[in-house]
C-alpha positions in Angstrom: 0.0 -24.5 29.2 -1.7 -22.1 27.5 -0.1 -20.9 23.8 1.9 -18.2 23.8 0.0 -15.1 23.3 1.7 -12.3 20.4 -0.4 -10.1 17.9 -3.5 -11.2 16.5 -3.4 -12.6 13.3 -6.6 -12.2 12.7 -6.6 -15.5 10.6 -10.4 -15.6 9.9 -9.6 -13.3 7.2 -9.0 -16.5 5.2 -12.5 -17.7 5.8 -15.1 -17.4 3.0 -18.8 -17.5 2.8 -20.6 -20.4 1.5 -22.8 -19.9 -1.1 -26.2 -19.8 1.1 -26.3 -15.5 2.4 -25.0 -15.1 5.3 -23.7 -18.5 6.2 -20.3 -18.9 7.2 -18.1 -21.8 5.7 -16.9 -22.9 9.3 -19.9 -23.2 11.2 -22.9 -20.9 12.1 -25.6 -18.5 10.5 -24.0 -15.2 9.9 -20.5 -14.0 9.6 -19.0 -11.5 12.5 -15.7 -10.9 10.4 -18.0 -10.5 6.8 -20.8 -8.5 8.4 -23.3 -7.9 5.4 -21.4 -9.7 2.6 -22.1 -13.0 1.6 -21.3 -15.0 -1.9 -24.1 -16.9 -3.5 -23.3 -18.7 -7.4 -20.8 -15.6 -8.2 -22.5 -13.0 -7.0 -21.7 -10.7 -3.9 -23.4 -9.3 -1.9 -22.8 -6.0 -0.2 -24.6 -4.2 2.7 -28.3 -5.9 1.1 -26.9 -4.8 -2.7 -26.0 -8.0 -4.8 -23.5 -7.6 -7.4 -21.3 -9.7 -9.4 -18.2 -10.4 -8.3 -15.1 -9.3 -10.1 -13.7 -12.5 -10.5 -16.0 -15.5 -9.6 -14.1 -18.3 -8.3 -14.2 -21.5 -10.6 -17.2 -23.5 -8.9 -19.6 -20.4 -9.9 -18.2 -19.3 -13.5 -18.4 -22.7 -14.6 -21.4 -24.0 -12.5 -23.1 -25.2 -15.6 -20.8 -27.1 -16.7 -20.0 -28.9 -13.7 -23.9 -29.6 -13.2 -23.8 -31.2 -16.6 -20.9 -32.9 -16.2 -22.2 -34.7 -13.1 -25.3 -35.6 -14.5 -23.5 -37.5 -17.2 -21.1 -39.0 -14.8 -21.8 -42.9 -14.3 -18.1 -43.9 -13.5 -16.8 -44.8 -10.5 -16.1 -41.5 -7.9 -13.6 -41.8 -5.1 -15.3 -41.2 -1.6 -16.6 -37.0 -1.0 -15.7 -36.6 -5.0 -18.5 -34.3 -6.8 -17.6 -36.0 -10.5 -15.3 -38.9 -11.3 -11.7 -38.9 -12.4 -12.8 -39.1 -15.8 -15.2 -36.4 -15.7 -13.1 -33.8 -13.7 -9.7 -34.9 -16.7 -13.2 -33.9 -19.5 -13.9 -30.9 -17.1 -10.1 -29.6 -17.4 -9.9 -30.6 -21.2 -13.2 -30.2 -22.4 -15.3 -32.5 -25.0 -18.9 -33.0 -25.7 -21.3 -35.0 -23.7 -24.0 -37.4 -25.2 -26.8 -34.9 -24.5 -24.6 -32.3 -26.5 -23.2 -29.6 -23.9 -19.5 -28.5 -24.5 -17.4 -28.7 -22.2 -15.0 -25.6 -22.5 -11.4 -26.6 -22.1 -9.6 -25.1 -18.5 -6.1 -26.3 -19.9 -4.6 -26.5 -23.1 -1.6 -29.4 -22.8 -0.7 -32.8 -23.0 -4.0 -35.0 -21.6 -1.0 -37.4 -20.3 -0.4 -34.7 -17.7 -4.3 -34.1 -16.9 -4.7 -37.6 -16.5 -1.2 -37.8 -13.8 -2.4 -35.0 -11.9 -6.4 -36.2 -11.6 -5.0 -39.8 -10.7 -2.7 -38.4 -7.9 -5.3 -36.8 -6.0 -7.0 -40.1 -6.3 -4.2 -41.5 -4.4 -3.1 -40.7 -0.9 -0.4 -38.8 -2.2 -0.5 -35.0 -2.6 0.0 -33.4 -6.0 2.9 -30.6 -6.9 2.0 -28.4 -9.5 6.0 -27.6 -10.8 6.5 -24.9 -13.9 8.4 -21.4 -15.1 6.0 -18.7 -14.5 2.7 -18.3 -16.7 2.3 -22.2 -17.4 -0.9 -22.1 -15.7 -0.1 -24.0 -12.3 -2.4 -21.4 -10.2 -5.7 -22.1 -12.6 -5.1 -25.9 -12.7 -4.8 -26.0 -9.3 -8.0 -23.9 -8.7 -10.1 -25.8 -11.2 -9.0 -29.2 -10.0 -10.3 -28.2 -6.5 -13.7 -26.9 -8.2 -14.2 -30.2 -10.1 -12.9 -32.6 -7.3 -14.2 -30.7 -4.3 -17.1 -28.2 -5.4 -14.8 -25.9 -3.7 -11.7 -24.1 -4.8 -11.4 -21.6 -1.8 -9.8 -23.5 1.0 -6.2 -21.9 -0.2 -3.5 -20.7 1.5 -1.3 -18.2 -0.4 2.3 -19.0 0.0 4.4 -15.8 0.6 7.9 -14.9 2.7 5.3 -13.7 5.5 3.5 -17.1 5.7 3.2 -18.3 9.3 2.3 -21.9 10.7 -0.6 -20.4 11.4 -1.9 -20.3 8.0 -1.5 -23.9 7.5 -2.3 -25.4 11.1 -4.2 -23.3 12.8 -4.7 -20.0 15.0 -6.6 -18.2 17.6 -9.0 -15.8 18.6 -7.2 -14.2 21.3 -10.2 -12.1 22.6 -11.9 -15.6 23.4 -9.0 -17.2 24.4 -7.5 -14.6 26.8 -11.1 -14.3 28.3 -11.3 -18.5 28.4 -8.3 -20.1 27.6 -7.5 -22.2 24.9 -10.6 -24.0 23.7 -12.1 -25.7 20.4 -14.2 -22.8 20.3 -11.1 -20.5 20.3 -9.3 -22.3 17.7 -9.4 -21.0 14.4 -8.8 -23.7 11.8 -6.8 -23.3 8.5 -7.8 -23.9 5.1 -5.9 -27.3 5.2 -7.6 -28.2 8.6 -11.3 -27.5 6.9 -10.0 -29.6 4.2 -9.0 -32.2 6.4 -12.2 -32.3 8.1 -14.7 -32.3 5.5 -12.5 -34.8 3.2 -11.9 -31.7 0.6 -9.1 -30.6 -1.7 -6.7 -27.8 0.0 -4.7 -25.7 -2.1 -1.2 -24.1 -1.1 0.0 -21.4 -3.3 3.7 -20.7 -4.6 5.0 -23.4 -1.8 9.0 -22.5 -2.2 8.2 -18.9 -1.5 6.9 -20.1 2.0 9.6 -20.5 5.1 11.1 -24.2 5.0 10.2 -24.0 8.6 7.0 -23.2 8.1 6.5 -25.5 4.5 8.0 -28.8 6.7 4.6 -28.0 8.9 2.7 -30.0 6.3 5.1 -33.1 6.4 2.6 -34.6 9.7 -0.3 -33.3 7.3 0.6 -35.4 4.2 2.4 -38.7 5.7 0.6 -39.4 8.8 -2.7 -37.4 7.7 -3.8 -35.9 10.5 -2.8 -32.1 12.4 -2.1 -32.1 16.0 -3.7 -29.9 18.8 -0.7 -29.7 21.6 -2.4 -27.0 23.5 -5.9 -29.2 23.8 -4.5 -32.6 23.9 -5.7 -33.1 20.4 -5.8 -34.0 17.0 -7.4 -33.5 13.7 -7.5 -36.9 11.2 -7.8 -36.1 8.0 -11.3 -38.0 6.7 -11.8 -39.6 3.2 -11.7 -36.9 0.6 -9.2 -34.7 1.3 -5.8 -34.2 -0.4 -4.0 -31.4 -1.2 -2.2 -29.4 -4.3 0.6 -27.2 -4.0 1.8 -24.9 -6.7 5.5 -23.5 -7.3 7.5 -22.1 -9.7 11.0 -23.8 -10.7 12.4 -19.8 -10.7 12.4 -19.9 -7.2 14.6 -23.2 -6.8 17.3 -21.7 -4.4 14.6 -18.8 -2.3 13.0 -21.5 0.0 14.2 -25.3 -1.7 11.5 -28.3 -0.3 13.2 -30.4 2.1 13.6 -33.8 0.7 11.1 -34.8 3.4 8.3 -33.3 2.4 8.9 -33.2 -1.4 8.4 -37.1 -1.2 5.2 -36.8 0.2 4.3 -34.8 -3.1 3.8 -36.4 -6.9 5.3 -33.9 -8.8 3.4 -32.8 -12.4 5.6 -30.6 -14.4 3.6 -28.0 -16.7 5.0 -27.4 -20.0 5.0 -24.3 -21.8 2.4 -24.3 -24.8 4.5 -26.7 -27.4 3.1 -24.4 -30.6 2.9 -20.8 -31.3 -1.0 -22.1 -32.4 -1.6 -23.6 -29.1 -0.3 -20.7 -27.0 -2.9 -18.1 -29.5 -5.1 -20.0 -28.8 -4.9 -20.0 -25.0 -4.3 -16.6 -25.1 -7.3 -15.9 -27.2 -9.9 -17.9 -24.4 -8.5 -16.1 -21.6 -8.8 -12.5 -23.2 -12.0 -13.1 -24.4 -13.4 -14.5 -20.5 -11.9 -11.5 -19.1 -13.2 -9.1 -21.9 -16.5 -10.6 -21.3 -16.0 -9.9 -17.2 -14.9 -6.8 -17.9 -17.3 -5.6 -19.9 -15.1 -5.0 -22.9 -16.2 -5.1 -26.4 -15.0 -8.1 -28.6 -12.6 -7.6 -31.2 -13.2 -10.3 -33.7 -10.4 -8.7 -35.7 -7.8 -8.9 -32.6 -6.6 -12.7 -33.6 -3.8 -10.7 -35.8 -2.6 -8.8 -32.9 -2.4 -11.8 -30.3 -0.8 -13.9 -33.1 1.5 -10.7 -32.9 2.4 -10.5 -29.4 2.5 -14.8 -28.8 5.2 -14.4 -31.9 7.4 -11.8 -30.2 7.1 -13.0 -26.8 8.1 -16.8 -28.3 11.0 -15.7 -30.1 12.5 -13.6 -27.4 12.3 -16.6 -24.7 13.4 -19.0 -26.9 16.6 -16.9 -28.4 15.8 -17.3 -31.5 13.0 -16.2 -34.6 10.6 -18.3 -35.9 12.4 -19.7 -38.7 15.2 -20.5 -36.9 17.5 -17.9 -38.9 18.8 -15.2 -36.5 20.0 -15.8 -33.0 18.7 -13.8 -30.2 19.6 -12.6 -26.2 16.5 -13.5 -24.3 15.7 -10.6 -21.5 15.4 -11.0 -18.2 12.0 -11.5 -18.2 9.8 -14.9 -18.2 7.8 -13.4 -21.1 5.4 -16.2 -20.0 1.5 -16.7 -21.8 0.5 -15.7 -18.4 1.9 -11.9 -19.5 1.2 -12.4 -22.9 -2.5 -12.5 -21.5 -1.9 -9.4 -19.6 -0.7 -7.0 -22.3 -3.4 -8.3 -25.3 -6.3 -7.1 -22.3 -4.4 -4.1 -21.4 -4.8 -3.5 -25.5 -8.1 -4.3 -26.0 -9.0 -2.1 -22.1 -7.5 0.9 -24.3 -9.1 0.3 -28.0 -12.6 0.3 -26.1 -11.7 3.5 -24.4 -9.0 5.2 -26.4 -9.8 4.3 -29.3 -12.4 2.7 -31.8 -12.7 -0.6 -30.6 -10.8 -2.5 -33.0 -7.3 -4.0 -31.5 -3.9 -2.6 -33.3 -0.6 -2.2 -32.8 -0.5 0.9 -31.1 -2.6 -0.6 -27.9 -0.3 -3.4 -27.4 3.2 -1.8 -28.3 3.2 -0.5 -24.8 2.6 -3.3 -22.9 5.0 -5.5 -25.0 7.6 -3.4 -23.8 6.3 -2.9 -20.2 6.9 -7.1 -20.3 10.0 -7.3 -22.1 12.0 -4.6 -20.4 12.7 -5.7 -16.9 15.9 -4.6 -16.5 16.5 -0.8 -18.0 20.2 -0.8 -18.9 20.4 -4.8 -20.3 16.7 -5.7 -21.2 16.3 -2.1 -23.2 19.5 -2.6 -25.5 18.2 -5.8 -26.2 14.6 -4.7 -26.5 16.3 -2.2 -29.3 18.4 -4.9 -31.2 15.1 -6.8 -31.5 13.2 -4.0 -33.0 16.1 -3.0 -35.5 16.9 -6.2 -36.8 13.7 -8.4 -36.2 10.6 -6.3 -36.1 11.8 -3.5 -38.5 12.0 -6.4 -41.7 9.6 -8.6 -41.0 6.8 -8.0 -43.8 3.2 -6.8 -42.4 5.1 -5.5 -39.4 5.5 -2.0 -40.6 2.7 -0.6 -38.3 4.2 -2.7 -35.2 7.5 -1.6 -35.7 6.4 2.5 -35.7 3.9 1.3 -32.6 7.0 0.2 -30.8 9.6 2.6 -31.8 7.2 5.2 -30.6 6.4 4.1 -26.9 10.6 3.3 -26.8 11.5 6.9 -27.3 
């Protein structure tokens, strides 16, 4: 029988464009659904106009390093892998090859936990990215794909709306009303691509997906292969292909993982940064790769700032300052490096256009509080306790405190 029929999903909006203009990732010169655009090393381009894209996906901001990387690589690669396990744990961590090119590092952790989650997708088993918000599980996941793969865009983006289409498959209903169901109305998934080119899927923020819809991948990742009912068929997964969910352990209790299908996953669980230095200094890459996207100017005297903004964020999660003298309440907020990221750009956006370039308390005082103060009626009191009994003493902080004490009244 043919599949029921309901309103197009239009799922070829998931499709992107390989890197060679005007070639469409599943098949075929041109794009109907991109007519005009096409994606080639990070750049875009738009009606005959190339650009740079906003936000180039792993593969392309780091091509060089991957190209390097490879050329170095003499270890053993599991079948369809671009670098070995060893080379995509140095691609994550960074190092130095023997012909002197850095490696920059993706992740700043334990190497234990690199090493778990490389191993894994070495494995038949698929690997589940598990941490509070801001530990990073979203840019792992993406950069593992780039390094294993070559390709970090076969992703499904888990949210309360996410249908089994967007994991199996769906349909152009123009062709198949006019034809019936057919191979050529089928339009496959990201996980289906994955499955039949042997690459690494990604599924986004898994427990905010359905559990009807998340047990969909149960058949995917035990018997590794995706059924067709309506044509009598089946896709097997080839040699290659696994997959990497993401989720965040503060949304245990929205959609929990069956037990099923969490034991087809090897769970990795990312820590928060262990040191107010290590989390300052993951702050500090990020703002300066997105300063640099963004055009901003650097602010080589900014370090005092971040250190700053790491230092409260740190002591209001953790209920307690720094040298472990005065108790805190923690706000309702996850005050996560993710943020911390977010506010310290915000800054630096307004001392290149407000102000005269150099970071200060003033440009991040704002944002600070936009993070901390969730909730108005609890998060503000305890914003204010902070301030008076915290910030207010705290030698050097003078200008911080006044910064904050403004944008609070």
């Amino acid at each position: 029988m043919p599949p029921k029929v309901g309103p197009p999903t239009d799922n070829r909006s998931d499709l992107r464009i390989r890197r060679v203009e005007g070639d469409c990732q599943w098949g075929g010169a041109g794009c109907e659904t991109h007519p005009g655009t096409a994606r080639r090393g990070g750049l875009v381009t738009v009606s005959g106009i190339e650009t740079e894209a906003l936000r180039p996906h792993a593969e392309d901001a780091f091509a060089d390093e991957l190209k390097a990387l490879a050329a170095a690589d003499d270890r053993p690669r599991p079948e369809r892998w671009r670098l070995s396990p060893w080379a995509v744990a140095t691609y994550l961590l960074g190092g130095t090859l023997p012909d002197g090119t850095v490696i920059t590092p993706k992740y700043v952790g334990p190497r234990r936990i690199v090493e778990v989650a490389v191993t894994t997708l070495a494995t038949d088993r698929a690997l589940l990215l598990l941490g509070v918000p801001g530990t990073a599980k979203t840019w792992v996941s993406e950069h593992l794909a780039a390094a294993v793969s070559g390709d970090s865009t076969l992703l499904v983006q888990g949210t309360a709306g996410t249908a089994e289409e967007a994991i199996r498959y769906g349909w152009n209903y123009a062709r198949l009303l006019a034809h019936g169901p057919s191979r050529e109305a089928l339009v496959p998934s990201p996980v289906m691509r994955a499955m039949a080119q042997g690459m690494t899927a990604r599924v986004e923020e898994l427990t905010r997906i359905p559990a009807d819809v998340q047990d969909t991948l149960i058949t995917v990742l035990s018997e590794k292969t995706l059924p067709i009912p309506e044509l009598g068929e089946e896709v097997q997964a080839v040699r290659g292909f696994n997959l990497i969910a993401t989720a965040n352990d503060r949304d245990r209790g929205v959609n929990e993982l069956s037990s099923a299908l969490r034991r087809r996953f090897n769970t990795v669980v990312l820590p928060l940064p262990a040191t107010p230095e290590a989390e300052v200094d993951i702050v500090s890459r990020r703002v300066d790769q997105l300063g640099r996207s963004l055009d901003l100017p650097a602010t080589p005297d900014g370090i005092d700032e971040i250190r700053r903004v790491v230092t409260v964020f740190r002591e209001l999660r953790d209920g307690v300052t720094t040298d472990g003298r005065t108790k805190l309440k923690s706000p309702s907020g996850t005050l996560s490096t993710a943020e911390a990221i977010s506010v310290v750009t915000g800054g630096l956006a307004l001392a290149a256009h407000f102000g005269d370039g150099v970071l200060r308390a003033g440009d991040v005082a704002a944002g600070i509080m936009g993070a901390v103060v969730r909730d108005p009626a609890a998060d503000r009191v305890i914003w204010q306790e902070y301030l008076e009994t915290v910030v207010r003493e705290r030698d050097g902080w003078k200008d911080f405190y006044r910064a904050c004490r403004e944008v609070s009244a």
